[in-house]
N, C-alpha and C positions, 0 to 999 in steps of 0.2 A: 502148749503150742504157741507160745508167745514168738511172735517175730520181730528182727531187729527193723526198725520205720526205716524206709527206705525217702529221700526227699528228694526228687524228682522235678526237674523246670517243666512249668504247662506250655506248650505252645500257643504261640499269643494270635487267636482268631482273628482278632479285631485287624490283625495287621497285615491277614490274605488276601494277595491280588487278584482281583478280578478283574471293572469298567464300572466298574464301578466301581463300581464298588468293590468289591471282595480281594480283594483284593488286595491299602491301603493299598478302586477305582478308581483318597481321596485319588477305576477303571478304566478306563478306559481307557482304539484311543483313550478313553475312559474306563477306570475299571469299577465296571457295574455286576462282576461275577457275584451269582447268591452261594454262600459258606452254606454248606448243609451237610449231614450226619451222611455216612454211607452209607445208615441203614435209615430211611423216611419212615418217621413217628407215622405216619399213613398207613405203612406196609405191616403195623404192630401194635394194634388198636391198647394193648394191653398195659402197651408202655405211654400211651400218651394222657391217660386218664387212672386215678385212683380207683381201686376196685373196693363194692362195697362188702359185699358176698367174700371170703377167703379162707381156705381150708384151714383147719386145726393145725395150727404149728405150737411148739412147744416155747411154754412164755420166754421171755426175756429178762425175768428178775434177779436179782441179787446171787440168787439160791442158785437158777440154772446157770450152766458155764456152757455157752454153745460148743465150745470145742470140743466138747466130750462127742459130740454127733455131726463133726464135720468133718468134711470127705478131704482130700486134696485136689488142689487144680489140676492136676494131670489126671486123676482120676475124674474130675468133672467134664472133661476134654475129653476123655474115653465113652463118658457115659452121652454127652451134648451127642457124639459123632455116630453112636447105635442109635439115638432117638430120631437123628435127622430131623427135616423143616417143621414137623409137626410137635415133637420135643417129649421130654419126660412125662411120664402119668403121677410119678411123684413131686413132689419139692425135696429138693435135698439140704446142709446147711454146708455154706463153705466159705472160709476166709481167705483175706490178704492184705497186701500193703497194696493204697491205692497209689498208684504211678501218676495216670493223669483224669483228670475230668476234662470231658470234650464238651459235653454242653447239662450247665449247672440246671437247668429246667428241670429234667429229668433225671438227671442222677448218669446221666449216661458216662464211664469210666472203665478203666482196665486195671485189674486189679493183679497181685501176682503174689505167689510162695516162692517157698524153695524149691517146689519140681517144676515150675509154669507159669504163664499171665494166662489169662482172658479177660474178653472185653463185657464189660456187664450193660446190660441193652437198658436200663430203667434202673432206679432204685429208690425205694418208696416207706415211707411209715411200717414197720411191723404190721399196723393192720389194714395195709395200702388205701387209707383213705388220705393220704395229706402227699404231696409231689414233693421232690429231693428240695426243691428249693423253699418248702416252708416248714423243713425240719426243727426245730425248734435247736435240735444238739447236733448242726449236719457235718458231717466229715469234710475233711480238706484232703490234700494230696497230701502225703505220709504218713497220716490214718492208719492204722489196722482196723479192720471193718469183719463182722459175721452177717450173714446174709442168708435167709431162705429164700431158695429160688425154684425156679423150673430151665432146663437145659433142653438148647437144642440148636440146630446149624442153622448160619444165614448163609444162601451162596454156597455150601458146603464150609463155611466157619464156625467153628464152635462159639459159642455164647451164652451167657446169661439172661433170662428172662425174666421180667416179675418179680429183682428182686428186691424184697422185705428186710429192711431193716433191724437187727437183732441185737447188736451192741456196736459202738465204737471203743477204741482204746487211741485214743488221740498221742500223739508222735508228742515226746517231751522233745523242745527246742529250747536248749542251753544256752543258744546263740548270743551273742552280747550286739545290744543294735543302740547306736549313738544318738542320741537327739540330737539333730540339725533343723536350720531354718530350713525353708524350700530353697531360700537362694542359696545355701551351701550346700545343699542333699543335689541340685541342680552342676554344681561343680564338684560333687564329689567322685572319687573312680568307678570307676563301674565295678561290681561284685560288692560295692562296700554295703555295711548293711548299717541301716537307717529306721529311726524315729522319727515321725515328724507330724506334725500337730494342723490341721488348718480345717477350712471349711469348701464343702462337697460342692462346686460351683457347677460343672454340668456332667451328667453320667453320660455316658456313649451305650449304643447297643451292638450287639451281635445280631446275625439273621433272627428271625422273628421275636424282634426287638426286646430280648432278652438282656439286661443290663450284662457290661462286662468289665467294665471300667469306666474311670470319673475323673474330674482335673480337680487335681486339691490344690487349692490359695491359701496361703495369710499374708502379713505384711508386705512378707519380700519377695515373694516370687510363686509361680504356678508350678505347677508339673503335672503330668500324668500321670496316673496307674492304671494298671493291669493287672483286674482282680476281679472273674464274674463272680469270684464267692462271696468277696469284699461288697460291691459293688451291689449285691441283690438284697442286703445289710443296710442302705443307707443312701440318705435321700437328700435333692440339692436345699444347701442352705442347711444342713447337719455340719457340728462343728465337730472333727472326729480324730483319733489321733491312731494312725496306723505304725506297723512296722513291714520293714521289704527290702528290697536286693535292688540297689541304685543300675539300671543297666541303659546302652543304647542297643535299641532292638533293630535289627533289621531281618526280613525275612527271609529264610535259607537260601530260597531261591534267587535270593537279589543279593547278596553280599560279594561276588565276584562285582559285579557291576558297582555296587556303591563304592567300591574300595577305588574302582576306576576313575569315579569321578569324586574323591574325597569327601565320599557321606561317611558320617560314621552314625548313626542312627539316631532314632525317635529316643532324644531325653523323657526314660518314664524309671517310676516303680514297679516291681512285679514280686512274685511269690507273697502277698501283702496278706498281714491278718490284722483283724480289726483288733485294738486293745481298750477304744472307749468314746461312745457314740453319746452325745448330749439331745439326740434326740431335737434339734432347735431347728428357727428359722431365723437362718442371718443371711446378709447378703457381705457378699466375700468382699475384700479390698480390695480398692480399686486405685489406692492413692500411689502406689508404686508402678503404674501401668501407665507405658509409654506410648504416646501419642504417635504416629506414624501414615505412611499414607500405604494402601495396597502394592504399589510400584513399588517401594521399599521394601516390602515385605517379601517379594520376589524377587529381587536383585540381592538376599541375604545372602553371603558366600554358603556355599554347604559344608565348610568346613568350621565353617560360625556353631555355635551350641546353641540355635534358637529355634527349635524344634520343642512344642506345647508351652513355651512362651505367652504370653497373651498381651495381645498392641491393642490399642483404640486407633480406630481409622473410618474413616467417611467413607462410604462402598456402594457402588450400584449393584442392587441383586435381583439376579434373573431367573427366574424359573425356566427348565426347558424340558419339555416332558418328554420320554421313548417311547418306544411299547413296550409296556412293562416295568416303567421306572421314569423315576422326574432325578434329573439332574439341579444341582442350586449351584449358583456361581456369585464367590465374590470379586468385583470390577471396579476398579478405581473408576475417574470421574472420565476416563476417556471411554471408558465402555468395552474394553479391550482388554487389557492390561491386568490378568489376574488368573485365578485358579478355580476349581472346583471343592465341593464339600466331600467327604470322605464318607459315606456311608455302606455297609453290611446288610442294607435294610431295602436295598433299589428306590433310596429316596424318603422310605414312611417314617423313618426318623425323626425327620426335618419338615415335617410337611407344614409345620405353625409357622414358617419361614412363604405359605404363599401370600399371607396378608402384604408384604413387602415386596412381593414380585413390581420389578418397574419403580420402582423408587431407590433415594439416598438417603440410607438409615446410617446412625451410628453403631457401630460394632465393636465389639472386644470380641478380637477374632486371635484364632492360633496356626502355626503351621502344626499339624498332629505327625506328620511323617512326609516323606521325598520315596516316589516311586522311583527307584531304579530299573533302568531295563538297559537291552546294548546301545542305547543308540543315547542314553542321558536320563535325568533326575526329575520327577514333577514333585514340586512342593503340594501336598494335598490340607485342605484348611476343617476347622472346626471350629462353628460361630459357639461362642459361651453364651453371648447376650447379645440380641440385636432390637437398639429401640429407633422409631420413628420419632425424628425431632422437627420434623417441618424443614427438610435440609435448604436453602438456600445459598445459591453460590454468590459468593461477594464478588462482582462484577472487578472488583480493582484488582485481581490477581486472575485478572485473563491474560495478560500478556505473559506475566509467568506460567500459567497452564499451558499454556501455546509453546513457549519455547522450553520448556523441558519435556511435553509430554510428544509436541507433535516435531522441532526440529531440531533437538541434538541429537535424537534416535537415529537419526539419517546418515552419519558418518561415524567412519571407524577410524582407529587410530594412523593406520598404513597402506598406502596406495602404491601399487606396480605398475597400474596400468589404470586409463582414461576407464570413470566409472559412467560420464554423461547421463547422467542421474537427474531425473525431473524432478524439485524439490515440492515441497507442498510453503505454498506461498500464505494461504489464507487459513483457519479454522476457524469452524461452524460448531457449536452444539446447540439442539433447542433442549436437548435435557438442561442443560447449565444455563442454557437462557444469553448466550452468546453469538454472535454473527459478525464472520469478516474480523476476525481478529488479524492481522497481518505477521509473516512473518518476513525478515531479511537477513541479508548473510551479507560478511565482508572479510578480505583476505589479505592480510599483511603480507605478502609473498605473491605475486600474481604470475609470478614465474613457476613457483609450482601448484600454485592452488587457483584458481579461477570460477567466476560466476558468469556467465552466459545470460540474459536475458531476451528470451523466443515466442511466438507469439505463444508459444504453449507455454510458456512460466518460465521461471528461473532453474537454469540446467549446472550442476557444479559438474565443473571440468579440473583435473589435473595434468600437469605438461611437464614438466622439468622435476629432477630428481631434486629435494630444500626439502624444508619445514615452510609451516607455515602457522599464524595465529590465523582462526576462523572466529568471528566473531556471528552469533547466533540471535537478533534482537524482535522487540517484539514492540510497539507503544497503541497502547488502546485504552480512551477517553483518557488521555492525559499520563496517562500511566507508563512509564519505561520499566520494560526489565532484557538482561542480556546475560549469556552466556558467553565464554573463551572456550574454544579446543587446539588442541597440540594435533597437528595433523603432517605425515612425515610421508615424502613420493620415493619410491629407492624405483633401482631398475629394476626392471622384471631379470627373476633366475628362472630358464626356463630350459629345466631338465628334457635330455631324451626321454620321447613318447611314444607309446605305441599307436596306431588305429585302434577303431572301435573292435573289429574284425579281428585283428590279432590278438586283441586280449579275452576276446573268446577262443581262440583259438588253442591260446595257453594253456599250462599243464595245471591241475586242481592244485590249492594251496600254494601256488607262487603269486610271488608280489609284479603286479604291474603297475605302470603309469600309462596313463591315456589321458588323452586332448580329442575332446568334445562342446557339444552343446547342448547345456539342459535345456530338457524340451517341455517337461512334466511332473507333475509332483508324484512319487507312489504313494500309497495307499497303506495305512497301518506301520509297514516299514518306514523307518526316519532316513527319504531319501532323495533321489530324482532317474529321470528315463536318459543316460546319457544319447545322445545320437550322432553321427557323422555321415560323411557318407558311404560306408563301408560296412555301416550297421549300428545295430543298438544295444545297449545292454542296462541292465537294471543295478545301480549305483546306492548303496548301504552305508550311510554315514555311521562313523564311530561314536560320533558328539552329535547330537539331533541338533543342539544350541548354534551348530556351526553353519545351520541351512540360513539363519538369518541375515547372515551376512552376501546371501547367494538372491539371485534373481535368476527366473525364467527368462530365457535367450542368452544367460551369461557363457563365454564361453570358459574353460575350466581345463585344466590339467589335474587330476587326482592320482593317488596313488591308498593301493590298495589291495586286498588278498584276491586273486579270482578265483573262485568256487563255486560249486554245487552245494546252496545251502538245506540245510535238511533232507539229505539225500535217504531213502532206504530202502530194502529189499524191494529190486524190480522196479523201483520206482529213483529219476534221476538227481531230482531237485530243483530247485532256482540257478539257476545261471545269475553270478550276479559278481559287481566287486564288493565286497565285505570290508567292514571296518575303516570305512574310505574315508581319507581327510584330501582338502585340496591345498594341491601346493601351489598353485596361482588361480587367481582368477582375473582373466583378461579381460571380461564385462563387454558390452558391445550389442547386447541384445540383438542377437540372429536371432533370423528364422530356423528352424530346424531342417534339416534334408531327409526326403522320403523317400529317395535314390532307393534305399535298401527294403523298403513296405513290400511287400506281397499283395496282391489280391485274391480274397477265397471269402467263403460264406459260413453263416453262424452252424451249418451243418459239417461243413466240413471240420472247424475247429471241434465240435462238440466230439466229434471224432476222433482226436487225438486220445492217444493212449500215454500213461503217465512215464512210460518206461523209454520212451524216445525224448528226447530233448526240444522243445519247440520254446521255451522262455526268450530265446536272444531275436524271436522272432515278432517283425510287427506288420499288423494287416491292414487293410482300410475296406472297408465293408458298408454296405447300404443294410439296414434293420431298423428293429425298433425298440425303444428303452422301454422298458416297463416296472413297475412297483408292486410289489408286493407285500402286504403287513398283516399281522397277527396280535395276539394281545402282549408277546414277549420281544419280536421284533419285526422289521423296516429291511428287508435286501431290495437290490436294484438288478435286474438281467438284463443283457441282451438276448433277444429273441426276433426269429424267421415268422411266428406262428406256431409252428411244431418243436423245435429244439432250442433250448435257456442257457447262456451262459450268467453263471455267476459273476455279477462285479466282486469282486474282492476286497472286502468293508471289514472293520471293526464295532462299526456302527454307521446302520443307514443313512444316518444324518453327513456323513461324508459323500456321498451322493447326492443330498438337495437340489443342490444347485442345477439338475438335471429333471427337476420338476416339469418347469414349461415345455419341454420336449417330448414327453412321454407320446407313446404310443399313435406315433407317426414318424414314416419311414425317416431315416435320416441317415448321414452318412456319417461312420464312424470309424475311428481310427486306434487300435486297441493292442496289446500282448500279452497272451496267453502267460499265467504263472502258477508256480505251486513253491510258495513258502512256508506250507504245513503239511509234508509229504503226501499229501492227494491223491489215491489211485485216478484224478482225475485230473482235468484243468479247469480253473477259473479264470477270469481275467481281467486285466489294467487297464482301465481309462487312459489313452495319452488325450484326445480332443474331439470334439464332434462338431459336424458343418452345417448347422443349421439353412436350409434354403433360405435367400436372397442375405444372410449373416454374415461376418468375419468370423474363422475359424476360434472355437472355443475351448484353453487351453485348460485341464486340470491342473490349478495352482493350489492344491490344498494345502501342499506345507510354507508356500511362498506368499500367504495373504498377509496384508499388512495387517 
């Protein structure tokens, strides 16, 4: 019964999006999704613990050939689906080639012949006292494997229960694999197959912090791998020499999107088997590892190969807890300016990482992968080593922290129209130990570039179509430092538009243009609330990167799909422009116009039914905010008393800012939506009127 091994690629856990986490959260907003089995080690006592007690199965020696007494898959598929949930009264024995392993703790795998796969729920010691992962001789994917088990359905799935390990016949791999450095296994094609020699600097985990993969260093360079079977083998500061499949991973679901914005994926190894572990404690090379700062690190092109890289960089890191999971953030020195940690684990990972909460440690930090999604890329990080060195900022490189951190960000390369832009004149940090560092600007061109000085600060103006040199400067305790930018005014082109109103009114999947005013940040979607006075509608940027160049009250012409997005049975969808880029922004910070709001109450929205369109609609309403938390999350509703509207979060923490208002009446200005076909609605923040206050506008995607 011998079968031809079949070698099969694992799908790579470690790299599912969730907010976390799960995602590569590095979820969220965040993806902090927990990766877990379809079937929970909870619901299968059997499988999550070595049994001591197990019936007489026939030994495993030399002498016996299990195949003499094992069934086929299809026949184990026949007999699992007569036992149903409660399963076989026998053990039966029955082979396969393992396809893939889902999670190396337990053996959990799907194995297959020539009539069938099934997926095998546990796989354990011949005398199930020892779990998959401390097999002394455990199987890999391409394996042929015997197994005594017990059968029976999950769900009405057939499966494997209980099973006992009876022989492997391990897949002979003729494969010819090249010794490379890291730094050329790092440049080499992808599919190439690789040798390479280094030491296990830090392992990553999988949901219940199961190893799954480790960054391997030597002289020239780092990488990643992707190997929990590798991976449960070997420990940091082992000096190890594996073989693997050079590849850039991205995950199924994000590959239309990375290719959009030229990722091409997480430089790693995968399908890896160990070929010889020294057992040692070394610490990895450090000598080829480039100094950098976090802002660098995020400003990489994605088209760069610096993905599991590892930079040394000065970083403030913050702890920020949810319900149900602590986010770690690394921040350059402006506190702002940075990403999140990539965890499977909602944080438990990383948690030696809170001693450095609020401090400037030095790090050897990596980008591990770039979440893709439609609206753009987030670089997600994974600290190697992060030591406290007593950070102190050298006072004599304020004026350069100032002018690169806080005023070349301010301007872009091309002006159409008058931006009247309030610059920030001064920076403060007391983390850095800084105050009043001054900023100024000057403009070789004043015909098209100009500086404004108002009792509110220094305004840049543009006027006439030219170039212009801007000069960016900074001098604190004695110290100068300056920057140049090339800054170019053309005329505005300003295509026919439509009203707000008519491009709702348009037919699904045509391209519109519209001139409006952003009024409001949405919510999870990378976008804004456009408004006029004809109406409103919900605006869905193509490039999320693109909203930074946008302000609240700018005014904007966009052009873009109009659709119903995620429409389905019975149910209409969002109203919204899709895939929107702007083709001018005329800037001018208006007010927005309410001409089109409705008045009605949280009862009657709650009443809407999903199958009627109410998205392009906006209300203003008296209620009251309220919070609600659990151990796993933070929503925010409006509520009468009797009936809740859901705010529409990714994560509660996008509502804070609505703390001090809670649960007194106020008046609120909001639109009904469903971006995840909802037999229901929830809905969008545009502002809320606090009594004797200025109107409070949601800027979440517009904060500086």
């Amino acid at each position: 019964m011998k079968k031809s091994p079949i070698f099969a690629l694992m799908a790579s856990a470690m790299l599912l999006a969730s907010c976390g986490g799960g995602s590569s959260s590095i979820a969220s907003s965040i993806d902090l999704s927990i990766v877990s089995s379809e079937t929970p080690a909870s619901e299968n006592p059997d499988s999550t613990q070595p049994i001591s007690e197990v019936p007489e199965v026939p030994a495993s020696s030399e002498e016996y050939d299990p195949s003499v007494d094992a069934i086929t898959i299809a026949k184990a598929i026949e007999l699992a689906t007569a036992a149903g949930e409660n399963g076989t009264t026998e053990r039966y024995i029955i082979g396969g080639t393992i396809q893939s392993i889902t999670k190396y703790a337990f053996g959990e795998m799907t194995i297959a012949d020539e009539t069938g796969e099934i997926y095998v729920y546990g796989v354990y010691s011949e005398d199930g006292s020892l779990f998959f992962d401390q097999l002394e001789d455990r199987p890999e994917v391409g394996d042929y494997i015997y197994i005594n088990c017990i059968l029976n359905t999950y769900k009405g799935t057939p499966q494997v229960k209980n099973g006992r390990l009876l022989k492997v016949i391990h897949a002979i791999d003729d494969r010819v694999f090249e010794k490379k450095t890291i730094a050329q296994a790092r440049a080499a094609a992808a599919d190439s197959l690789l040798e390479l020699k280094g030491v296990v600097a830090k392992i990553t985990f999988a949901n219940g912090k199961v190893p799954n993969g480790f960054y391997l260093v030597d002289s020239s360079g780092s990488i990643y791998v992707y190997s929990p079977g590798v991976a449960l083998d070997v420990a940091e500061g082992n000096e190890v020499t594996i073989q693997g499949t050079k590849t850039y991973y991205i995950l199924d679901s994000e590959k239309e999107n990375a290719a959009k914005f030229g990722y091409q994926g997480s430089c790693q190894i995968q399908d890896a088997k160990l070929v010889e572990n020294d057992q040692g404690s070394h610490e990895f090379d450090k000598s080829w590892i480039q100094e950098s700062t976090v802002k660098e690190m995020m400003e990489l092109p994605l088209s760069d190969n610096q993905t599991t890289n590892i930079y040394k960089v000065n970083a403030y890191l913050e702890r920020r807890p949810g319900s149900g999971f602590v986010n770690y953030y690394f921040f350059d020195l402006d506190q702002k300016t940075g990403s999140y940690v990539y965890t499977l684990c909602n944080g438990s990972d990383f948690s030696y990482l809170d001693e450095f909460d609020g401090k400037i440690v030095t790090a050897y930090l990596s980008i591990l992968n770039a979440k893709a999604s439609g609206t753009g890329t987030n670089y997600r990080l994974i600290p190697i080593e992060v030591i406290d060195e007593g950070y102190e900022f050298d006072v004599s490189k304020a004026a350069e922290f100032a002018v690169k951190y806080y005023g070349v960000g301010q301007f872009i390369e091309s002006y159409s129209a008058d931006p009247a832009t309030l610059l920030v004149d001064s920076v403060s940090s007391e983390l850095l130990g800084i105050e009043d560092v001054p900023l100024s600007y000057a403009s070789d061109n004043t015909d098209a570039v100009y500086f404004e000085q108002t009792e509110d600060g220094t305004v840049f103006h543009v006027r006439t179509p030219g170039s212009a040199k801007v000069t960016v400067s900074s001098i604190y305790q004695g110290v100068t430092y300056s920057e140049e930018l090339s800054i170019t005014v053309t005329e505005p082109e300003l295509p026919e538009s439509l009203t707000v109103a008519e491009a709702i009114a348009a037919i699904d999947e045509t391209e519109v243009t519209v001139r409006g005013i952003i009024a409001s940040s949405l919510v999870v979607q990378s976008g804004f609330i456009l408004i006029d006075e004809s109406g409103i509608i919900a605006v869905r940027m193509a490039d999320q990167s693109d909203l930074a160049a946008l302000s609240l009250g700018d005014e904007v012409i966009v052009k873009g799909t109009r659709t119903h997005y995620k429409p389905a049975t019975n149910i209409v969808g969002q109203t919204c422009i899709n895939d929107a880029t702007v083709v001018a922004d005329l800037y001018g910070n208006h007010d927005y116009s309410t001409a089109s709001f409705g008045s009605t109450t949280v009862e009657d929205i709650y009443g809407f039914v999903a199958s009627e369109d109410h998205t392009a609609e906006a209300y203003t309403l008296t209620a009251q905010l309220i919070k609600k938390s659990s151990a796993y999350s933070t929503n925010y509703y409006v509520t009468d008393g009797t009936y809740e509207l859901f705010l529409y979060a990714s994560s509660g923490s996008q509502y804070s800012w609505l703390d001090p208002y809670l649960n007194t009446d106020i008046e609120i200005e909001l639109v009904p939506c469903n971006w995840n076909n909802k037999s229901y609605y929830r809905v969008m923040l545009i502002a809320i009127h606090p009594e004797g206050q200025d109107k409070i506008v949601n800027d979440l995607y517009f904060r500086g």
